[in-house]
KOLTISE-624958 format. One record per atom (N, C-alpha, C, O): x, y negated, z; atom name; residue number from 1. Coordinates in steps of 0.05 Angstrom, whole numbers, plus 32768, in hexadecimal, padded with zeros to 4 digits. Example, Ala and Ser with C-alpha at 12.3 -4.5 7.8 and 13.67 -1.06 7.14 Angstrom:
8108/8072/809C/N/1
80F6/805A/809C/CA/1
8108/8042/809C/C/1
811D/8042/80A9/O/1
8101/802D/808E/N/2
8111/8015/808F/CA/2
8102/7FFF/809D/C/2
810C/7FE9/80A1/O/2
END
This chain:
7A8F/80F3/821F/N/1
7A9F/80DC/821B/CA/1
7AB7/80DE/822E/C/1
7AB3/80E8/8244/O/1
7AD0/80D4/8227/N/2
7AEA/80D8/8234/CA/2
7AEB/80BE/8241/C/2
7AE4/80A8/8239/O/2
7AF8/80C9/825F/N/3
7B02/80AF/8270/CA/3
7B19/80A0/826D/C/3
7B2F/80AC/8271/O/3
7B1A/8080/8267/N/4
7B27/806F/8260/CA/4
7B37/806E/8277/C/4
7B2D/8071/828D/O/4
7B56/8069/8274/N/5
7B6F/8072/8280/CA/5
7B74/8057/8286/C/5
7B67/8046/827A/O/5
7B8A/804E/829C/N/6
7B97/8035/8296/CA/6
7BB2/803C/827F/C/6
7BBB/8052/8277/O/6
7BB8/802D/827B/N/7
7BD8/8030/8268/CA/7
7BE0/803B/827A/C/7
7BDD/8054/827A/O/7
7BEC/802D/8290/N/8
7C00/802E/82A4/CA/8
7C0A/804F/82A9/C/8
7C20/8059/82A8/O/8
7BE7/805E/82B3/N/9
7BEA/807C/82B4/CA/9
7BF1/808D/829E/C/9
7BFC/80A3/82A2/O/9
7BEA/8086/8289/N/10
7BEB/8095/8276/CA/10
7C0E/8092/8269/C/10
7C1B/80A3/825C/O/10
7C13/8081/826F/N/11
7C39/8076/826B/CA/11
7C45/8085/8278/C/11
7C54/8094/826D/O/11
7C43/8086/829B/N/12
7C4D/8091/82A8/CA/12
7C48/80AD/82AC/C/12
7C57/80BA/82BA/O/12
7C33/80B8/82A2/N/13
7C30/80D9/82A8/CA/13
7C40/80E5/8286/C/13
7C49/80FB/8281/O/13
7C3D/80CF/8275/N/14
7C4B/80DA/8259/CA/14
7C65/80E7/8262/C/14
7C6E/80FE/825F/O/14
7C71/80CC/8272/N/15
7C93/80CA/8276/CA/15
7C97/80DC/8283/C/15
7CAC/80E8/8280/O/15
7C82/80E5/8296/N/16
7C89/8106/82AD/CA/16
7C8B/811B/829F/C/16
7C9C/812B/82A5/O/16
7C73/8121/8283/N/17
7C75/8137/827F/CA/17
7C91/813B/8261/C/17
7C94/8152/8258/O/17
7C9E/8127/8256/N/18
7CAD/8125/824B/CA/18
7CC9/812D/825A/C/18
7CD9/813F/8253/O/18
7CCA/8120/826C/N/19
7CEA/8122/827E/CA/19
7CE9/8136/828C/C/19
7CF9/8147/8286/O/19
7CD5/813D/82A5/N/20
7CD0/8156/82B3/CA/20
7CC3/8168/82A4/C/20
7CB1/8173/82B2/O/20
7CC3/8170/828C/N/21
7CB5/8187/827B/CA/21
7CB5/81A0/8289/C/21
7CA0/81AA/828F/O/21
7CD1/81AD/8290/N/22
7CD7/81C8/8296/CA/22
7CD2/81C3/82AD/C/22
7CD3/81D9/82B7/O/22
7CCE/81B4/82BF/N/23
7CBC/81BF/82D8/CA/23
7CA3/81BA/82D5/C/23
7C99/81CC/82E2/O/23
7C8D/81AA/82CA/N/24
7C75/81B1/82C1/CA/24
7C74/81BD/82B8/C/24
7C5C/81C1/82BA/O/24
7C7E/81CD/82A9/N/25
7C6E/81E2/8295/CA/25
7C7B/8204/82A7/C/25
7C73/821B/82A3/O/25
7C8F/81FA/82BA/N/26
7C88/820E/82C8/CA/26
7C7C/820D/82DB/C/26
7C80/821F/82EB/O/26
7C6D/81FC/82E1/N/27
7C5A/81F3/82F5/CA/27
7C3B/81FD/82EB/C/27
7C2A/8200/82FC/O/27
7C35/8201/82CE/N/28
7C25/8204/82C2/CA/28
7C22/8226/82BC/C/28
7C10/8236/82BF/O/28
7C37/8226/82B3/N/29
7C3B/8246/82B3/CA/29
7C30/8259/82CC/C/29
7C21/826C/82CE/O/29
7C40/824C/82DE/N/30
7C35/825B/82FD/CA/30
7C1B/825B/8300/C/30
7C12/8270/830A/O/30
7C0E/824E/82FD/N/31
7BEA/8242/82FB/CA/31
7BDB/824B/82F2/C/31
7BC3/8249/82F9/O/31
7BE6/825D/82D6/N/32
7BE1/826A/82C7/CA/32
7BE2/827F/82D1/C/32
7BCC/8283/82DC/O/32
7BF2/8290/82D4/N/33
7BF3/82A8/82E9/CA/33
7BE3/82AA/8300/C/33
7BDB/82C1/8307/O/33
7BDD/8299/830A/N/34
7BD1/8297/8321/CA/34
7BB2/8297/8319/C/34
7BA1/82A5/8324/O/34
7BAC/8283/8303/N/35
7B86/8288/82F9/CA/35
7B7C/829D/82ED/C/35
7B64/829F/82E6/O/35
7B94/82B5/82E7/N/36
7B88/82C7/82E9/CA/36
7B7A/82E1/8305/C/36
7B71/82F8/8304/O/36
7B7F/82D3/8314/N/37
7B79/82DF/8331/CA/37
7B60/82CA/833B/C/37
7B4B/82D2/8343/O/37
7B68/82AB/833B/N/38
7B53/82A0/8348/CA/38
7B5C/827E/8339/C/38
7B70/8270/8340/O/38
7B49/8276/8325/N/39
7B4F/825F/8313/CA/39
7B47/8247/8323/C/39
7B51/8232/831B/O/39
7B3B/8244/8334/N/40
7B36/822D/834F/CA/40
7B53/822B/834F/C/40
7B62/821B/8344/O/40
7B59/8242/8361/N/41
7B6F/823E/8378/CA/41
7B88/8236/8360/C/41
7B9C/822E/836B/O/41
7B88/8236/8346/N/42
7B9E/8238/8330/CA/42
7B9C/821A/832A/C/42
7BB0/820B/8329/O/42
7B87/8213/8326/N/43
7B85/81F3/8327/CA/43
7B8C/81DD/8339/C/43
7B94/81C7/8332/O/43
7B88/81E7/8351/N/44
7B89/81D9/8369/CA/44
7BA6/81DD/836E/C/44
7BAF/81CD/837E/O/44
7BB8/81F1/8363/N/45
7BD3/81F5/836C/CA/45
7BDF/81DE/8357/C/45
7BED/81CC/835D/O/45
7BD6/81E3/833E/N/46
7BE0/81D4/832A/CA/46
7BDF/81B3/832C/C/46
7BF2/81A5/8324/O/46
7BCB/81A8/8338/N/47
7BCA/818A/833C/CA/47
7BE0/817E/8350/C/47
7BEE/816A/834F/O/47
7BDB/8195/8369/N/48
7BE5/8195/837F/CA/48
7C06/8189/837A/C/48
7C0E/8174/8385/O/48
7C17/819D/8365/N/49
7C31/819F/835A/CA/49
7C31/8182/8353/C/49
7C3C/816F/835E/O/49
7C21/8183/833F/N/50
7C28/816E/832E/CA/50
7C23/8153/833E/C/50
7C2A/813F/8332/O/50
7C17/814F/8358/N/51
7C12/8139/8366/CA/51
7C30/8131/8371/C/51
7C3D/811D/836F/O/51
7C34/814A/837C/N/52
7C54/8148/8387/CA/52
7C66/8141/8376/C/52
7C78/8132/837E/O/52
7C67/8149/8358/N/53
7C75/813E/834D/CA/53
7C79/811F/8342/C/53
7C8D/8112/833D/O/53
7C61/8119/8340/N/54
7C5E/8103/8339/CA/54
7C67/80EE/8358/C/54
7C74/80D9/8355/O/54
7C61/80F4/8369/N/55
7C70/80E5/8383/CA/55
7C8C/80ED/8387/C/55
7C98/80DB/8392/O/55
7C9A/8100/8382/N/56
7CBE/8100/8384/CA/56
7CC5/80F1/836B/C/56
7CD4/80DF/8370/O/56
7CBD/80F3/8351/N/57
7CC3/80E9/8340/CA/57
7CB3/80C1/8337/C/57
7CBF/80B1/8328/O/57
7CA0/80BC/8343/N/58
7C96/80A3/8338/CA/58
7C9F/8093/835D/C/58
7CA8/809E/8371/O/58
7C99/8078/8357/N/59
7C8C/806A/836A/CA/59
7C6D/805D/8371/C/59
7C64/804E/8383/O/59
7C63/8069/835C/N/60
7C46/805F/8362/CA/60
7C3B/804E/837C/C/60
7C48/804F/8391/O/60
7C27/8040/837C/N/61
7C22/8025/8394/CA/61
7C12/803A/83A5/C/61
7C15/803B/83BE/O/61
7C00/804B/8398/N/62
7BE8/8059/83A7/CA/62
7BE2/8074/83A2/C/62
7BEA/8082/838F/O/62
7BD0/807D/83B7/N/63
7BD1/809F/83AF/CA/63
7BB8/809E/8397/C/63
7BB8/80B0/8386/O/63
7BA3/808A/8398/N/64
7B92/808A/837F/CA/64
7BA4/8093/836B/C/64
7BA5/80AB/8364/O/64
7BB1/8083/8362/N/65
7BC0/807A/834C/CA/65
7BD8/8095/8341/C/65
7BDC/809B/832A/O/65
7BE4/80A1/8355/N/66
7BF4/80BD/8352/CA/66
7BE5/80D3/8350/C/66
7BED/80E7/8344/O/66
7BC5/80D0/835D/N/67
7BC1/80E4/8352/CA/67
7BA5/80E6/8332/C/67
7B94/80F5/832A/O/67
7BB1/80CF/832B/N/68
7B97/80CC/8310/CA/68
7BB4/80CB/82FB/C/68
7BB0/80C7/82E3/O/68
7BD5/80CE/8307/N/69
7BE2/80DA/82F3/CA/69
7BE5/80ED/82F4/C/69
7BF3/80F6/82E1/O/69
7BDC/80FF/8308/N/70
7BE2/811C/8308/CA/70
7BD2/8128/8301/C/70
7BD8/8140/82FD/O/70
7BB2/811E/82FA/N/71
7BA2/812C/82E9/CA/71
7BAB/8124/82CE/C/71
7BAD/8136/82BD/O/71
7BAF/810F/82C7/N/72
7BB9/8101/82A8/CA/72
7BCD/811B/829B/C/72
7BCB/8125/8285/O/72
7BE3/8123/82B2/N/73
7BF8/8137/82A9/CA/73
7BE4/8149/82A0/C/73
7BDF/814D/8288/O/73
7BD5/8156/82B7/N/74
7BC3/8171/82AD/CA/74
7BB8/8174/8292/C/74
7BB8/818A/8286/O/74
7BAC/8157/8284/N/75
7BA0/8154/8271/CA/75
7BAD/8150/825E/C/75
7BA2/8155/8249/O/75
7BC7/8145/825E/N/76
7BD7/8145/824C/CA/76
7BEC/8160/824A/C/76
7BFE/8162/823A/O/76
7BE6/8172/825F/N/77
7BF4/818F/8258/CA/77
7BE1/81A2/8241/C/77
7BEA/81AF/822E/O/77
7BC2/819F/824B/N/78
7BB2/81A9/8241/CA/78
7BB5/819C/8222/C/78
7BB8/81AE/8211/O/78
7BB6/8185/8217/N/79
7BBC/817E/81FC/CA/79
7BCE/8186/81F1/C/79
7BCA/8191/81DB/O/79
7BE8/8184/81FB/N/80
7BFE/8196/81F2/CA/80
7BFC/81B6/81EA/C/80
7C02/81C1/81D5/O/80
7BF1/81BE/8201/N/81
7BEF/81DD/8200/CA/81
7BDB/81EC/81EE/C/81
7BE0/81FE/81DE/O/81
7BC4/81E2/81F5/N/82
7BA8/81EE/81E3/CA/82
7B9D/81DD/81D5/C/82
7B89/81E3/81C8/O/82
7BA4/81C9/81D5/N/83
7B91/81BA/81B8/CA/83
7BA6/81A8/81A2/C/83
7B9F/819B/818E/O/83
7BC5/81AD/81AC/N/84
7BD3/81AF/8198/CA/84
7BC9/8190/818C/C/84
7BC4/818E/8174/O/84
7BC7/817B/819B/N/85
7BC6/815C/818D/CA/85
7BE0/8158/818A/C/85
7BE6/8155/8173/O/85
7BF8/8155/819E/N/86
7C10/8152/818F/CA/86
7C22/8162/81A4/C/86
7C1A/816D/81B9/O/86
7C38/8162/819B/N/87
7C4A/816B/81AD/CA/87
7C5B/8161/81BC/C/87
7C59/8149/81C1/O/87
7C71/8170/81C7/N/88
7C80/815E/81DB/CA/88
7C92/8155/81CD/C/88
7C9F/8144/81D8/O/88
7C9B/815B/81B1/N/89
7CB1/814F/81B0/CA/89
7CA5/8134/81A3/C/89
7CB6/8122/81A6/O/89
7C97/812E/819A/N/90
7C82/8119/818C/CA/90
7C89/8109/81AD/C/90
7C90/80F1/81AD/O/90
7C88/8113/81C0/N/91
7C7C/8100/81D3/CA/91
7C98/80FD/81E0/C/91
7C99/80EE/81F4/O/91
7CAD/8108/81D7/N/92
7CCD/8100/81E5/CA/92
7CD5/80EE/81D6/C/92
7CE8/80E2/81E0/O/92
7CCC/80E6/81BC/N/93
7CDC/80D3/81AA/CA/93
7CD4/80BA/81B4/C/93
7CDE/80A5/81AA/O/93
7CC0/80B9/81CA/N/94
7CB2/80A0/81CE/CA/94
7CBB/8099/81EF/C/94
7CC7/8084/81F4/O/94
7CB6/80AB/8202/N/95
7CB0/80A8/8217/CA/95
7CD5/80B6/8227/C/95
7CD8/80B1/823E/O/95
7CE7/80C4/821A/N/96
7D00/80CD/822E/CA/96
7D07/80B4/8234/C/96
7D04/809F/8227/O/96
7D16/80BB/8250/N/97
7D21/80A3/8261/CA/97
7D3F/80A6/824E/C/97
7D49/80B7/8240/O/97
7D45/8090/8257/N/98
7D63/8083/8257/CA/98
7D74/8096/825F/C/98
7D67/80AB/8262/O/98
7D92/809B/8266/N/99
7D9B/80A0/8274/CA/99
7D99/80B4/8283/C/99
7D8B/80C7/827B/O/99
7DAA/80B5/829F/N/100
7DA1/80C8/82B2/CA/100
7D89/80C3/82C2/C/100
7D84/80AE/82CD/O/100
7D7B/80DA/82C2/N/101
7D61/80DD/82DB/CA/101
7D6B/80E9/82F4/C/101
7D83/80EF/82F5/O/101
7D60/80EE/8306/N/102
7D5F/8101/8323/CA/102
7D48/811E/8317/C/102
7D33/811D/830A/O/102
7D57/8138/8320/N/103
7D41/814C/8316/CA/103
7D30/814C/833C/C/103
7D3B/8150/8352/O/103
7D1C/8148/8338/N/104
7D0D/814C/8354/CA/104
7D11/816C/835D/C/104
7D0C/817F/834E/O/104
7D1D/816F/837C/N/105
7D16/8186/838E/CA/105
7CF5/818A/8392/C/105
7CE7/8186/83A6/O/105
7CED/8194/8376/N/106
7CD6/81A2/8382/CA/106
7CD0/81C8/838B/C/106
7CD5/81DF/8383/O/106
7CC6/81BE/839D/N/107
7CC9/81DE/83AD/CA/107
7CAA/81EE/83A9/C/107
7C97/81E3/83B5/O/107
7CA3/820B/8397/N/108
7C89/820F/8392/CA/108
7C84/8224/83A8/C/108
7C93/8237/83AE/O/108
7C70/821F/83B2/N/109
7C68/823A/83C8/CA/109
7C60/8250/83B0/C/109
7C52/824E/839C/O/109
7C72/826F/83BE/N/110
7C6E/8283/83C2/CA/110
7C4C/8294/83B9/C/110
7C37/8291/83C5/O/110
7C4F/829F/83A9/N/111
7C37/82A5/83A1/CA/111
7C39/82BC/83A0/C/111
7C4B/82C5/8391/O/111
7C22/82D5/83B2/N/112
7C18/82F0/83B1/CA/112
7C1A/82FE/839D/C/112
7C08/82F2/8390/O/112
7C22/8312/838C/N/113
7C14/8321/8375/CA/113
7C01/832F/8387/C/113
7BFE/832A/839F/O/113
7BF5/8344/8377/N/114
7BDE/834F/8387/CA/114
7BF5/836C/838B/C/114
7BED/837D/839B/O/114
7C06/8370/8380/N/115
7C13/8386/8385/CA/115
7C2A/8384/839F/C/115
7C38/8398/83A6/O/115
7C2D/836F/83AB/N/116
7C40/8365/83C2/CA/116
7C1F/8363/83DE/C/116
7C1E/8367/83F6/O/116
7C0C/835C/83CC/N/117
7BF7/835A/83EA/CA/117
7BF5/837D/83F1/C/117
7BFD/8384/8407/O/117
7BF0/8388/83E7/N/118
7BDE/83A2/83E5/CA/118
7BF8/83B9/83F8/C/118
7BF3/83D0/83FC/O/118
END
């Protein structure tokens, strides 16, 4: 059985992954690359991102609350991507902002290939 969301999160992680798309999904991509070496550490990078993003980009009251949208993102990347329920542009006709946004300075740490360790 699936866990019941407030609106509130599920509004606001829509609006993130609609407006900030191309940095989630290269946020996602990287994660990807990375679970094929070690899928923990690919997960834990991926929430990580998306926590930060959701704090340069929202005001949220609490860290509860930022980070049950930053799993919401995860789960709504995973719908997009592999189970194909709808897409983003389905979800831009509803959720793009107005106007001008701010693009957030997000900065991704540096990641090893195994051919730069060795």
């Amino acid at each position: 059985m699936s866990r019941v969301r407030q609106k509130t999160i599920k509004t606001i992680a829509k609006k993130i992954v609609v407006n900030y798309w191309d940095i989630i999904r290269e946020i996602w991509d990287r994660s990807e690359e990375m679970a094929l070496a070690d899928p923990k550490l690919a997960s834990q990078f991926r929430f990580e991102m998306y926590k930060r993003l959701v704090e340069l980009t929202t005001d949220v009251p609490t860290k509860k609350m930022r980070n049950r949208i930053a799993g919401y993102i995860i789960t709504l990347m995973k719908q997009i991507l592999y189970l194909g329920k709808f897409t983003i542009e389905e979800l831009s006709t509803k959720y793009k902002l107005r106007g001008e946004f701010k693009t957030p300075e997000l900065t991704m740490p540096e990641t090893q290939t195994q051919s730069e360790s060795q």
